[in-house]
C-alpha positions as a printed Julia matrix, in Angstrom:
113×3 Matrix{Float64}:
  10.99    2.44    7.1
   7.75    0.41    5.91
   6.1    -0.36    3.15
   2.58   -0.85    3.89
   0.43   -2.55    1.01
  -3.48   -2.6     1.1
  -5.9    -4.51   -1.03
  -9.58   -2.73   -1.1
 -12.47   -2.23   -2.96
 -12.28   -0.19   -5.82
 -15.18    2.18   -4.75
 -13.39    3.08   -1.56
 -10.47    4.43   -3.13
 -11.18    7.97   -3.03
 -12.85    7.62    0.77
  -9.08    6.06    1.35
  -7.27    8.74   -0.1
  -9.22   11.2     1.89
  -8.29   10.13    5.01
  -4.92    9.29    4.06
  -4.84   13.38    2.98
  -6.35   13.98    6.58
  -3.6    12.24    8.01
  -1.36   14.26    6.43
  -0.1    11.07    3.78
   0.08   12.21    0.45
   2.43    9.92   -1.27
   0.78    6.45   -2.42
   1.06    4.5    -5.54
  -2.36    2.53   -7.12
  -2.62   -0.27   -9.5
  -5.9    -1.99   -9.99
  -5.77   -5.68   -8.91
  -7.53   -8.91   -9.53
  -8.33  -11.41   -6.23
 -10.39  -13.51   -4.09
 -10.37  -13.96   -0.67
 -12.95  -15.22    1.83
 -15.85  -13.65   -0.93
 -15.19  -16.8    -2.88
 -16.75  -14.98   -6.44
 -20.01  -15.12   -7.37
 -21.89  -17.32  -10.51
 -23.06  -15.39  -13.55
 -24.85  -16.53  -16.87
 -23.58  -15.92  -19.63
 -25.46  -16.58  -22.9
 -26.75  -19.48  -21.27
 -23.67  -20.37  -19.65
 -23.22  -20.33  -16.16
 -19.53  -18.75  -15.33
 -18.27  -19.08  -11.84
 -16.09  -15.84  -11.42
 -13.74  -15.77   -8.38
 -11.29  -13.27   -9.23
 -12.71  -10.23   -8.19
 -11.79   -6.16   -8.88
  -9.61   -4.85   -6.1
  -7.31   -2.1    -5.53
  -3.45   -2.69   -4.38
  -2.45    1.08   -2.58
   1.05    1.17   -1.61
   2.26    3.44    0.47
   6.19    4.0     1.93
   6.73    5.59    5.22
   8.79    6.34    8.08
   8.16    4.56   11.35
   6.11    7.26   12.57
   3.62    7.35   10.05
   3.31    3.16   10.02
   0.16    3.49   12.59
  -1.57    6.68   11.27
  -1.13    4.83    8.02
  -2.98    2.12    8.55
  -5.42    3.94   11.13
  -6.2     5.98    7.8
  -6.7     2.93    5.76
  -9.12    1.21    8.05
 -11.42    4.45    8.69
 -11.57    4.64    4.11
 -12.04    1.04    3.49
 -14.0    -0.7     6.48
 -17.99   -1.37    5.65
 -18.0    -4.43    8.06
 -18.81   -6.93    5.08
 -16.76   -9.63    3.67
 -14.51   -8.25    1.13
 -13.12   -4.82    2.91
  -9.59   -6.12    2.01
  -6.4    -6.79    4.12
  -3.31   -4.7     4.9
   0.5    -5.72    5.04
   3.2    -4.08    6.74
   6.93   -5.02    5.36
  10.12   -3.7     6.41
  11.89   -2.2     3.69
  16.12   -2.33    3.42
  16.83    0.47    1.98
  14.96    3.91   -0.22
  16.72    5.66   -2.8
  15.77    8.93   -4.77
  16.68    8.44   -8.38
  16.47   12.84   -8.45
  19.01   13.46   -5.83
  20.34   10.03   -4.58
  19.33   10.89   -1.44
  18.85    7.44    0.8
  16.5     6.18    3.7
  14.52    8.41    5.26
  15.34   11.16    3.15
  14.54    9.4     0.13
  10.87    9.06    1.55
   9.91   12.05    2.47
């Protein structure tokens, strides 16, 4: 068992969830995210003040799965998300101990689904 954790750009979120839904991966949690990476922010004026903002919008997706679905996971991810520029996002991949419904107390792989 995984849990697989993606940072993207906002506007790819539903082009994500499409594929993921392709691949047949329907469970997925989203919280919106705040970041900077090699992108480094950008300067902006504000009422004559020039603001350097480096903390910029991102998505965190995660997603728990079974072994077998670690690599059409990610495949999934990478076809949503990729545009080529600076700023696509990164994925991580971390074991995880142990899955419990709360429902039916049902544990590892079951739990999942």
């Amino acid at each position: 068992m995984k849990l697989i954790i993606a940072y993207i750009q906002p506007h790819k979120l539903n082009d994500v969830k499409e594929e993921l839904y392709k691949s047949e991966i329907y469970k997925l949690s989203v919280t919106n995210s705040l970041g900077c990476g090699q992108q480094k922010g950008y300067h902006e004026s504000y009422r004559g003040v020039d603001i350097e903002v480096n903390l910029l919008k991102k998505v965190r997706i995660e997603i728990a799965v079974n072994d077998e679905f670690v690599q059409p996971t990610i495949d999934a991810i990478v076809r949503g998300a990729r545009t080529g520029e600076i700023g696509d996002g990164k994925i991580f991949i971390t074991p995880l101990e142990e899955v419990v419904r709360i429902r039916s107390g049902e544990k590892g792989k079951e739990a999942i689904g």
